[in-house]
Residue frames relative to the residue before (quaternion, step in Angstrom):
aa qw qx qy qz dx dy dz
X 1.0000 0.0000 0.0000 0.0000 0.00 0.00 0.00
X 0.6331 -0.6134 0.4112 0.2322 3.63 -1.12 0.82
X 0.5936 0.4914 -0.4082 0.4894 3.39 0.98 -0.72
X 0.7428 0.5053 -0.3287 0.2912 3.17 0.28 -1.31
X 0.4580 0.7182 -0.2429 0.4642 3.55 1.32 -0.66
X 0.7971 0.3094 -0.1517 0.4960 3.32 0.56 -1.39
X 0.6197 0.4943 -0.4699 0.3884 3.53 1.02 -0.01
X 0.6687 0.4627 -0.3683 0.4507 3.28 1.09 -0.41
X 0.3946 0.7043 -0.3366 0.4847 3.53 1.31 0.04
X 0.5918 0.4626 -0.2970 0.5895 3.46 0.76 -1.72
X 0.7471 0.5614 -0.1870 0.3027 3.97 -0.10 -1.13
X 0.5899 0.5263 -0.2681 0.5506 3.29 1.51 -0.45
X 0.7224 0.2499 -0.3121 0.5641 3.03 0.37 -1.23
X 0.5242 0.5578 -0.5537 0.3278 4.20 0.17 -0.56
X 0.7725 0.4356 -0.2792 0.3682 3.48 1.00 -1.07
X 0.6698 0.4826 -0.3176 0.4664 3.56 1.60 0.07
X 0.8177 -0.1024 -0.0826 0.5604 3.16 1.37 -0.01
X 0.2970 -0.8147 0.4685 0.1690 3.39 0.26 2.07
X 0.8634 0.1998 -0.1257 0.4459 3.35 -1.55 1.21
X 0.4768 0.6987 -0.4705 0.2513 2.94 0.88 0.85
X 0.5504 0.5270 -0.3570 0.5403 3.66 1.65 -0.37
X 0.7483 0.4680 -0.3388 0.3259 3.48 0.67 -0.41
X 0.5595 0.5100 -0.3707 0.5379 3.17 1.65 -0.07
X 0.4897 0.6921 -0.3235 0.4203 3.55 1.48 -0.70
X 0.7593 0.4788 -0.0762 0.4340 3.42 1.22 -1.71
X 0.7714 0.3637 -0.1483 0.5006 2.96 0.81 -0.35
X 0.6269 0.5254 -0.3406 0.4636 3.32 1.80 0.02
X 0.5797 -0.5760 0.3141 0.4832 3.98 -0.77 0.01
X 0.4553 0.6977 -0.4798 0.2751 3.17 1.01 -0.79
X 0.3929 -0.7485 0.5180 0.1307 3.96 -1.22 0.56
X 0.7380 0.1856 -0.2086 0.6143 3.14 1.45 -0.55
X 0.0300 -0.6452 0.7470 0.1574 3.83 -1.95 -0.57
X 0.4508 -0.3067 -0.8347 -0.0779 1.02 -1.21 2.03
X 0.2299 -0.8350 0.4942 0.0751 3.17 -1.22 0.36
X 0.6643 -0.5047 0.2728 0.4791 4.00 -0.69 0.15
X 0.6250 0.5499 -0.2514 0.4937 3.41 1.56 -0.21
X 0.7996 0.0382 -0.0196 0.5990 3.30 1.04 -0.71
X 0.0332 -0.9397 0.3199 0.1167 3.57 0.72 1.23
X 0.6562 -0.4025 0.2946 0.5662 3.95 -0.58 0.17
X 0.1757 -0.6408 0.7096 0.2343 3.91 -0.52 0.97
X 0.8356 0.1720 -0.5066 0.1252 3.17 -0.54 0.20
X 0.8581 0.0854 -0.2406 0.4454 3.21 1.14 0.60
X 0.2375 -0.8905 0.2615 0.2866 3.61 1.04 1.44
X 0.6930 0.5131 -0.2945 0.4121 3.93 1.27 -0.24
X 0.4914 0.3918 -0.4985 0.5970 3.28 1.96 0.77
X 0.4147 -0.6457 0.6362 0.0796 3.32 -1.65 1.33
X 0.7468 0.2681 -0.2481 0.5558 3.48 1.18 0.12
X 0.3782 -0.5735 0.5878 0.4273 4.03 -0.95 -0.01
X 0.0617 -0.7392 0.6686 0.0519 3.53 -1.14 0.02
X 0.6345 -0.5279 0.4165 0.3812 3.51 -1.29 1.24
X 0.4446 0.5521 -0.4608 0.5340 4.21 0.64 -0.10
X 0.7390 0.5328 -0.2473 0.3300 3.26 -0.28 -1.46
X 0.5950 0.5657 -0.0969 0.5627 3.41 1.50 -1.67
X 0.0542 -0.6907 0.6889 0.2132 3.83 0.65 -1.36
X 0.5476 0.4645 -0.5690 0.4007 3.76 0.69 1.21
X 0.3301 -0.8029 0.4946 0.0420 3.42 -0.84 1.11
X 0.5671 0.5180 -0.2708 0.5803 3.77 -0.85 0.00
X 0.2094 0.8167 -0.5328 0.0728 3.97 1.27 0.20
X 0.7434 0.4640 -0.3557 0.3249 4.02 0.83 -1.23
X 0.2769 0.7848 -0.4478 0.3269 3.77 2.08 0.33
X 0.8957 0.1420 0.2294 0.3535 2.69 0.61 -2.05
X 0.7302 0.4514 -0.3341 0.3892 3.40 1.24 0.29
X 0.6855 0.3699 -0.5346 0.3280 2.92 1.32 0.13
X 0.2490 -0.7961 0.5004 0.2321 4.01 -0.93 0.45
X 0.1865 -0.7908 0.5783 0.0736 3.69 -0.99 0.92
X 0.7431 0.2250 -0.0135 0.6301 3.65 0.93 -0.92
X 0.7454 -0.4154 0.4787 0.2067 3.29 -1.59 1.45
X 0.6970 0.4090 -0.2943 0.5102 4.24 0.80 -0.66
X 0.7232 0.4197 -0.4642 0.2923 2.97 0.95 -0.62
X 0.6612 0.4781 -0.3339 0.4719 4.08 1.01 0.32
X 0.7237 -0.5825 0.3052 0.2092 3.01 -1.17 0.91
X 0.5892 -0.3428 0.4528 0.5747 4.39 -0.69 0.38
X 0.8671 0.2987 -0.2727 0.2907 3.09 -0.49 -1.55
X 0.7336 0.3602 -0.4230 0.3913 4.06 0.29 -0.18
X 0.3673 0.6457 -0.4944 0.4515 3.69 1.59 0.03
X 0.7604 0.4743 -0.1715 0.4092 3.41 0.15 -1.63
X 0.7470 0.1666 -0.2985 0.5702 4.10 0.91 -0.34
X 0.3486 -0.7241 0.5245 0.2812 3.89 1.01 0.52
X 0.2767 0.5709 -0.6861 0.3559 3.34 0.05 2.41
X 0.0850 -0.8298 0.5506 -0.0324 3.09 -0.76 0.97
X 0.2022 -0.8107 0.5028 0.2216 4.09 -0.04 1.21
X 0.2451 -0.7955 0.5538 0.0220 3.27 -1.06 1.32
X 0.4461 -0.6396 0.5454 0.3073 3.61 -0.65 0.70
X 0.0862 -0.7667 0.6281 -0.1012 3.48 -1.23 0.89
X 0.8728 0.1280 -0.0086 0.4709 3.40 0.71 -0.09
X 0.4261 -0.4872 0.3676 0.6677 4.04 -0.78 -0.79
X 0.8676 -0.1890 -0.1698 0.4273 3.22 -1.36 0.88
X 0.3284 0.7716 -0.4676 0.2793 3.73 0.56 1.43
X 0.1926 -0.7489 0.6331 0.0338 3.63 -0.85 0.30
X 0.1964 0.5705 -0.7903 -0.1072 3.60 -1.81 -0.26
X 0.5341 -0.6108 0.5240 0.2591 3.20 -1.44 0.54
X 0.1064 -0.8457 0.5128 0.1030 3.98 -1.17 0.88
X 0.1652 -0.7700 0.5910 0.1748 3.65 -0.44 0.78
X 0.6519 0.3770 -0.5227 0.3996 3.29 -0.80 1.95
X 0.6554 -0.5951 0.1594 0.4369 3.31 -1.08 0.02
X 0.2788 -0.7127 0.5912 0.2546 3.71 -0.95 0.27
X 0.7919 0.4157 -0.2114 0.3943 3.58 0.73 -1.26
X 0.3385 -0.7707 0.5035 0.1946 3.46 -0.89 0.65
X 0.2548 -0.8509 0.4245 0.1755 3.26 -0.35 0.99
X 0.4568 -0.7883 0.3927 0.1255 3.72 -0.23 1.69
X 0.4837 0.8113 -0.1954 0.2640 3.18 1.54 -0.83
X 0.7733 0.4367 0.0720 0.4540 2.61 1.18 -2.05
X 0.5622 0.5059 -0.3506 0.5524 3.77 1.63 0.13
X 0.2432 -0.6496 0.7082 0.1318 3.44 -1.17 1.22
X 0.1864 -0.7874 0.5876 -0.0055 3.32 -0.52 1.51
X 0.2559 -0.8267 0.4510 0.2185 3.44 -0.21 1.73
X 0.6397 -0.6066 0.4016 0.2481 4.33 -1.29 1.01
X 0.1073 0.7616 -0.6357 -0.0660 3.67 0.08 0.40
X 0.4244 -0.6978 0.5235 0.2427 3.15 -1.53 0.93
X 0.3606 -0.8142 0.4013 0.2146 3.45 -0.42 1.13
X 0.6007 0.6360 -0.3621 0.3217 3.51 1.63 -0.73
X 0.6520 0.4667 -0.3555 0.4803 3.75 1.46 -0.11
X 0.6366 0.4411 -0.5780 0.2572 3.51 1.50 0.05
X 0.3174 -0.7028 0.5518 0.3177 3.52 -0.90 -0.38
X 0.5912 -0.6789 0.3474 0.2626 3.86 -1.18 1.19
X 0.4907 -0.7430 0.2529 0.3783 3.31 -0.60 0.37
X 0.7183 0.0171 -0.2835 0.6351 3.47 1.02 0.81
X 0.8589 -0.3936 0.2192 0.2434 3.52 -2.00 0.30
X 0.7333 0.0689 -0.0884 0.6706 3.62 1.53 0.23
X 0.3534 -0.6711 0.6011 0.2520 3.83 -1.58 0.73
X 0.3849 -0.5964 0.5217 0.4732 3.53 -0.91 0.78
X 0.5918 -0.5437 0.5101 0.3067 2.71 -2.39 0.72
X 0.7042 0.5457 -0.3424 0.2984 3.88 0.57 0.50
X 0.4583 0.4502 -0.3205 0.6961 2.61 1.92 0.49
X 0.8863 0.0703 -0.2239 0.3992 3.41 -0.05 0.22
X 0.3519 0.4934 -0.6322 0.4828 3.46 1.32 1.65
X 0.5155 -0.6611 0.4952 0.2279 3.48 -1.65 0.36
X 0.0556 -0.6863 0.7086 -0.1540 3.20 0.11 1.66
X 0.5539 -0.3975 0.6001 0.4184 3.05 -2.14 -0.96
X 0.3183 -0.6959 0.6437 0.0010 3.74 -0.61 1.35
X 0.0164 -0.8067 0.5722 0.1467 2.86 -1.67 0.64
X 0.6063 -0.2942 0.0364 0.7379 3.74 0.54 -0.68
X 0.6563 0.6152 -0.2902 0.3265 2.85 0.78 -1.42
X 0.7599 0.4025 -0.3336 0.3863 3.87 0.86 0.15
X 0.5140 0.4971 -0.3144 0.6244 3.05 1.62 -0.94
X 0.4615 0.5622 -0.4824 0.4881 4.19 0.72 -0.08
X 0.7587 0.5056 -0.2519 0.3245 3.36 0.52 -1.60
X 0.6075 0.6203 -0.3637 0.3374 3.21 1.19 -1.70
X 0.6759 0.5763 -0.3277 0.3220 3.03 0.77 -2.25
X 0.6804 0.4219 -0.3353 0.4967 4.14 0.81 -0.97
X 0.7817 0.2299 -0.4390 0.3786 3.62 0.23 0.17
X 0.3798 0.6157 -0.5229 0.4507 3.85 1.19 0.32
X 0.4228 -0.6896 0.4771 0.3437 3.56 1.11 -0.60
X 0.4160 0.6767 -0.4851 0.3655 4.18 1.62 0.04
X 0.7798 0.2697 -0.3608 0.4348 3.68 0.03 -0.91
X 0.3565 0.5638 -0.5566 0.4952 4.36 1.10 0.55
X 0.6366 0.6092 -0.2573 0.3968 3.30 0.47 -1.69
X 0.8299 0.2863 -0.1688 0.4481 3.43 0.07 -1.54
X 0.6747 0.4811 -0.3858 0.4056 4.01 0.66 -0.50
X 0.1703 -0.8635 0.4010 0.2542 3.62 1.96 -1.07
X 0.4314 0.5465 -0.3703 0.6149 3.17 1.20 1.33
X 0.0422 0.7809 -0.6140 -0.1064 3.56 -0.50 1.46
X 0.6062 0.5490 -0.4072 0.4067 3.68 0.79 0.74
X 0.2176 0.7581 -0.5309 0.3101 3.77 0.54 1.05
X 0.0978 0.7276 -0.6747 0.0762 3.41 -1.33 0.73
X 0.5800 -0.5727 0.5142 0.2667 3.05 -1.55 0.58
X 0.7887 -0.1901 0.1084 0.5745 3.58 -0.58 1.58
X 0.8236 -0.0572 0.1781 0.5354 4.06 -1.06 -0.95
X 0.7511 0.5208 -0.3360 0.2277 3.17 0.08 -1.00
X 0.2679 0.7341 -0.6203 0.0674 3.96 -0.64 0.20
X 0.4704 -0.4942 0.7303 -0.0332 3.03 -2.28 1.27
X 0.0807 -0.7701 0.6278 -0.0795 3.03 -0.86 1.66
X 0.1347 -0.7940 0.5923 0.0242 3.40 -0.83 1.29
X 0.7980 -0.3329 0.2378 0.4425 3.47 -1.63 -0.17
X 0.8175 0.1656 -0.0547 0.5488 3.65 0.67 -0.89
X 0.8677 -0.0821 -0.1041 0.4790 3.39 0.60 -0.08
X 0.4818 -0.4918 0.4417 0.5752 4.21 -1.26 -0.35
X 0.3301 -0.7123 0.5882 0.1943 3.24 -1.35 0.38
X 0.6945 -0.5244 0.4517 0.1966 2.79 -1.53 1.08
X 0.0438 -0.8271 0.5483 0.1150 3.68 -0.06 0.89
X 0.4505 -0.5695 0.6289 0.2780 3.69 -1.74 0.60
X 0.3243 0.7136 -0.6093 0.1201 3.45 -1.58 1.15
X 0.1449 -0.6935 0.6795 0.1906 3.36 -0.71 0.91
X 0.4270 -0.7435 0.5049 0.1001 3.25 -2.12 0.95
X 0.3501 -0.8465 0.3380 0.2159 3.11 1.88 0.07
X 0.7388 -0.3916 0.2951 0.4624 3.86 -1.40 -0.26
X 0.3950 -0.6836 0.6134 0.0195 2.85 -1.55 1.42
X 0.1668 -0.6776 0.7139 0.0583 3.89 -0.89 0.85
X 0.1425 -0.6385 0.7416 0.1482 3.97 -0.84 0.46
X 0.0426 -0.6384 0.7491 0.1717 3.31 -1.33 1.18
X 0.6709 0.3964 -0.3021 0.5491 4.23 0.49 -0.16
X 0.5346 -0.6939 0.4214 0.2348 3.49 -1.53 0.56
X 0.3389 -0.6894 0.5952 0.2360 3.54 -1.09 0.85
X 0.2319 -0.6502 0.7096 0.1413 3.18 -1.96 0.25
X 0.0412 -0.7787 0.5759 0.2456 3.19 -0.87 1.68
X 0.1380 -0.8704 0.4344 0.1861 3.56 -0.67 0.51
X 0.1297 -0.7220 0.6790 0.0280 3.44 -1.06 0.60
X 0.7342 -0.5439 0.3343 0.2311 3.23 -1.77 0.71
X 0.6042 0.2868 -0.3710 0.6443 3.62 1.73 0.27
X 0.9090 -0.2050 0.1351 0.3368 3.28 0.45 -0.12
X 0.4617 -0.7546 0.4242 0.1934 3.58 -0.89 0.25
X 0.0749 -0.8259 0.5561 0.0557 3.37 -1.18 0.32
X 0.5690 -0.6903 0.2716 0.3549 3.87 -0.93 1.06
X 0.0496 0.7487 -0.6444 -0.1471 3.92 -0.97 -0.38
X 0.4966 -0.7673 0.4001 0.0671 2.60 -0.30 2.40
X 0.4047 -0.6786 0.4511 0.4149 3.78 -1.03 0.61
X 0.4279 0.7213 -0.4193 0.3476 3.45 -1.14 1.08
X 0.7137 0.5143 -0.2093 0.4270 2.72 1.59 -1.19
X 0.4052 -0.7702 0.4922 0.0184 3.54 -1.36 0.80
X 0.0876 0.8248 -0.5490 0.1034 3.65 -0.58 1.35
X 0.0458 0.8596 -0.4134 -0.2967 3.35 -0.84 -0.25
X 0.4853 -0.7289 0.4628 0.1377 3.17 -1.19 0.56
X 0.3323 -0.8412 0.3984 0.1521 3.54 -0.18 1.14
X 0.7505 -0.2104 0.1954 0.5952 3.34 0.96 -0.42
X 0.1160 -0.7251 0.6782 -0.0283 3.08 -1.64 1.89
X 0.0350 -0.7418 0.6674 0.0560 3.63 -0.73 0.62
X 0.1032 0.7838 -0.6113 0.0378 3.67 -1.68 0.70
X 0.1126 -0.8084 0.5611 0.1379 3.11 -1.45 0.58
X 0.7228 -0.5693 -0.0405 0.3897 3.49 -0.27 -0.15
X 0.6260 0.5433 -0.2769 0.4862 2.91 1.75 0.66
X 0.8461 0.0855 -0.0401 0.5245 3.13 1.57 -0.13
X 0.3267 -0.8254 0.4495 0.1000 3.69 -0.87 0.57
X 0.3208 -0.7714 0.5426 0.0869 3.61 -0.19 1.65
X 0.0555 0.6774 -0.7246 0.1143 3.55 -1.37 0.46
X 0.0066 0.7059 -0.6929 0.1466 2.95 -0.43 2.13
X 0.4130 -0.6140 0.6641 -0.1067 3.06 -2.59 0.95
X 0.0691 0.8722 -0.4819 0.0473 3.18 0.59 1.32
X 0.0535 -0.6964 0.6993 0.1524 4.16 -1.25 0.52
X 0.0128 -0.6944 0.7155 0.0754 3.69 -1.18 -0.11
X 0.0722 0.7073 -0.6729 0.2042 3.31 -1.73 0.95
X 0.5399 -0.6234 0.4855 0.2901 3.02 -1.52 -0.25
X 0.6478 0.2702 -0.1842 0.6880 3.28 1.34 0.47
X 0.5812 -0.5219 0.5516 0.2926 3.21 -1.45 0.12
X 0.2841 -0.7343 0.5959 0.1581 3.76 -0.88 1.35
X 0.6056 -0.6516 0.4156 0.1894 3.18 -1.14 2.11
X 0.7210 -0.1038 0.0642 0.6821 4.06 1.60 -1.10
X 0.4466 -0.7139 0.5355 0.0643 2.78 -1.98 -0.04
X 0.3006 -0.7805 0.3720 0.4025 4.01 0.08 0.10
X 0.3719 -0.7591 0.4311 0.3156 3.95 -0.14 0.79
X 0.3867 0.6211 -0.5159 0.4456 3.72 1.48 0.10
X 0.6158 0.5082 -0.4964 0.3406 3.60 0.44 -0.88
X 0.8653 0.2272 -0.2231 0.3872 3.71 0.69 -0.42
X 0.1917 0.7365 -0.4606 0.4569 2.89 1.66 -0.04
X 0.9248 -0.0024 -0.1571 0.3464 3.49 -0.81 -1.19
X 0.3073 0.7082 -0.4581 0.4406 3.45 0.57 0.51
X 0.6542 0.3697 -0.2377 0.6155 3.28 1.00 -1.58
X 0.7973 0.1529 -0.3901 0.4346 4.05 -0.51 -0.50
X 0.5124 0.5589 -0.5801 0.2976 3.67 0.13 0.12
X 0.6348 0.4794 -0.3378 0.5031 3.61 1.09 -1.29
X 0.6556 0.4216 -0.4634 0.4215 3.66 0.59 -0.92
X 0.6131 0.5818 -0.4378 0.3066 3.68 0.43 -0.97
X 0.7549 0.4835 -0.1310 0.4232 3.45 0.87 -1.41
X 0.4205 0.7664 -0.2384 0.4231 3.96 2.06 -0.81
X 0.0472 -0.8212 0.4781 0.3081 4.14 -0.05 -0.21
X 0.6771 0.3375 -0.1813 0.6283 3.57 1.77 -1.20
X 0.2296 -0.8410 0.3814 0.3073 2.91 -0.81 0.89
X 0.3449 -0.6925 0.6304 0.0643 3.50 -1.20 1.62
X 0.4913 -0.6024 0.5195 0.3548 3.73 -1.19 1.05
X 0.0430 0.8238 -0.5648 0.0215 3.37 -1.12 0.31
X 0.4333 -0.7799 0.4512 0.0193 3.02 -0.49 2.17
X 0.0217 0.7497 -0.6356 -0.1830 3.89 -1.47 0.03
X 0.0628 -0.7907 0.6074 -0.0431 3.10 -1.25 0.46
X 0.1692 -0.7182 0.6692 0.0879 3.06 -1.55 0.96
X 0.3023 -0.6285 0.7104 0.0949 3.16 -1.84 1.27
X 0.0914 -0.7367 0.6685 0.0446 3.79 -1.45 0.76
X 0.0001 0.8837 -0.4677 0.0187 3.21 -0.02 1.36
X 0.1147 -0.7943 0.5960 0.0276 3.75 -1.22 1.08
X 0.0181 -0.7746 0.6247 -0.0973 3.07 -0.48 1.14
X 0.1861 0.6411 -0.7440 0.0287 3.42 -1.63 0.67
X 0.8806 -0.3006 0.1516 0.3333 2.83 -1.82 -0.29
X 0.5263 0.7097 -0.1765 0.4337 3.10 1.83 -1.65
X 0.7714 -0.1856 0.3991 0.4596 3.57 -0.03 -1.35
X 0.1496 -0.8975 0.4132 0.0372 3.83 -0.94 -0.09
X 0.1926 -0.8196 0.5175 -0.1524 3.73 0.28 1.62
X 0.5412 -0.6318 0.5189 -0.1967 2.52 -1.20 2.46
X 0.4789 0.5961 -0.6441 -0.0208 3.70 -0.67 0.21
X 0.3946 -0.6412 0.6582 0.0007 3.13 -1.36 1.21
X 0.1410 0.8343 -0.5323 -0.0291 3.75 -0.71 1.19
X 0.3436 -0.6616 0.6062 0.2770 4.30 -0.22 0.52
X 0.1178 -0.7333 0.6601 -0.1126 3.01 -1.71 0.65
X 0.0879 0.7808 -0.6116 -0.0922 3.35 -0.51 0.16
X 0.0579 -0.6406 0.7425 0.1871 3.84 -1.40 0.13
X 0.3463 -0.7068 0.6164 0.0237 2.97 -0.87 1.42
X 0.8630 -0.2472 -0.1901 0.3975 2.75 -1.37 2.14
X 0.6394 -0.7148 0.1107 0.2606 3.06 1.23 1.58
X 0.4135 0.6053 -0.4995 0.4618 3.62 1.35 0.68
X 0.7170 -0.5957 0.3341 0.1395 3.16 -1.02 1.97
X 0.8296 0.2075 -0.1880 0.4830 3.59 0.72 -0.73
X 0.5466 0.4801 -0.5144 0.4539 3.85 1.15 0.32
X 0.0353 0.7288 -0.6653 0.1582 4.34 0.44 1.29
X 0.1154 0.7938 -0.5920 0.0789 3.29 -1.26 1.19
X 0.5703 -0.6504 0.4836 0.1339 3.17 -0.36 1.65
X 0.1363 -0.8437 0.5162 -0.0565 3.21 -0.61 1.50
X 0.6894 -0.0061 0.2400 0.6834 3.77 0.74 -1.97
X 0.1010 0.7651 -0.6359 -0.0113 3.27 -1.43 0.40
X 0.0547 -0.7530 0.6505 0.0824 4.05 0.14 1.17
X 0.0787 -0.6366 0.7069 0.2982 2.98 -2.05 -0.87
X 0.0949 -0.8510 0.5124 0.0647 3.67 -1.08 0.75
X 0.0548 -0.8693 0.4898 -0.0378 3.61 -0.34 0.85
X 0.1853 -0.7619 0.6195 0.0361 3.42 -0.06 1.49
């Protein structure tokens, strides 16, 4: 388990340089390390790394998706280690997790929406094992993620399918991302590097010619309580990094429940204005339940 990991983390570095989170916590600084408190164990890395640590197995335990996966003690001062590199990290003081809880997700009746063409494939609506990437698909031929973006001209990057009455929305997942150049994550105090190496993935990008979608898909048997905003986070500055004109580009998360019974869509927008990690502004929030 991840927590447990990071406590022995916390302890490593405490034992290389006692009191150093509390000076961290109590200091303004946003990140560690930082020019104030540099990486004891190596001051000309801007990031720790699982080396540095002599803990191994890094893709166990650094990356973090869910609020369990971190110890009491970085809940309780809202630090949250962020991946930054191949097996790299720096520590962030603010929030990472979005808290699902707190969105009144408005009911749309689905029986007035209508799918995006004259039949649903039969592989989308036999009972295999699903992952996002289908329950992504489904949601685009039910006609819900048209509905929610309000745009019946989308396509996947170049490519578009021209039908009797309109382009169709095409299905495509964009899959794992390798950075060969460096990102900047940036926040309103400040910024920090993500070395090339690092690795994300991206579940699905849809576009049309005015804009570029970047969805975040979970699924369960219940409804997840949050979410980590890294999942779109980098997605979003990698595409800008990689973008020459600059096209607006939207994110979104999809929470998907599924059982035997029936299955319920919510689909929420975001924006981070002028892309700095902590300026998140709550845009739309639907639910759909087929």
């Amino acid at each position: 388990m991840a927590q447990k990991d990071w406590e022995e983390v916390i302890g490593i570095i405490e034992d290389k340089s006692p009191g150093l989170f509390k000076k961290f916590l109590i200091s303004e600084q946003s990140f560690l390390p930082n020019e104030t408190f540099p990486n004891p164990f190596n001051e000309e890395h801007s990031n720790f790394s699982a080396s540095d640590l002599g803990k191994g197995k890094p893709g166990q335990w650094i990356p973090v998706y869910y609020t369990k996966d971190i110890p009491e003690y970085f809940r309780e001062n809202s630090v949250v280690p962020v991946r930054a590199g191949p097996a790299e990290f720096f520590f962030y003081k603010g929030e990472v997790f979005f808290d699902l809880k707190s969105v009144d997700f408005e009911k749309i009746d689905t029986d007035r929406i209508n799918p995006i063409e004259s039949y649903i494939p039969v592989t989308l609506k036999a009972k295999f094992q699903r992952n996002e990437n289908a329950y992504l698909n489904k949601a685009i031929a039910l006609g819900y993620i048209n509905h929610f973006v309000d745009d019946v001209g989308l396509a996947v990057f170049e490519h578009e399918i021209e039908t009797k009455t309109h382009k169709r929305l095409l299905y495509g997942q964009f899959g794992k991302i390798k950075i060969t150049n460096p990102l900047q994550f940036k926040t309103s105090k400040g910024s920090k590097t993500l070395h090339p190496g690092f690795q994300f993935e991206i579940d699905l990008v849809l576009e049309n010619r005015d804009e570029i979608i970047i969805f975040e898909a979970k699924t369960g048997s219940k409804p997840f309580d949050n979410f980590s905003i890294l999942q779109l986070y980098y997605p979003l500055i990698y595409l800008r990094s990689i973008i020459d004109e600059p096209k607006p580009i939207r994110t979104i998360f999809m929470d998907i429940t599924a059982t035997e019974k029936k299955e319920a869509y919510r689909l929420l927008e975001v924006r981070f204005n002028e892309d700095l990690f902590d300026e998140l502004e709550v845009l739309s929030a639907c639910k759909y339940v087929k």
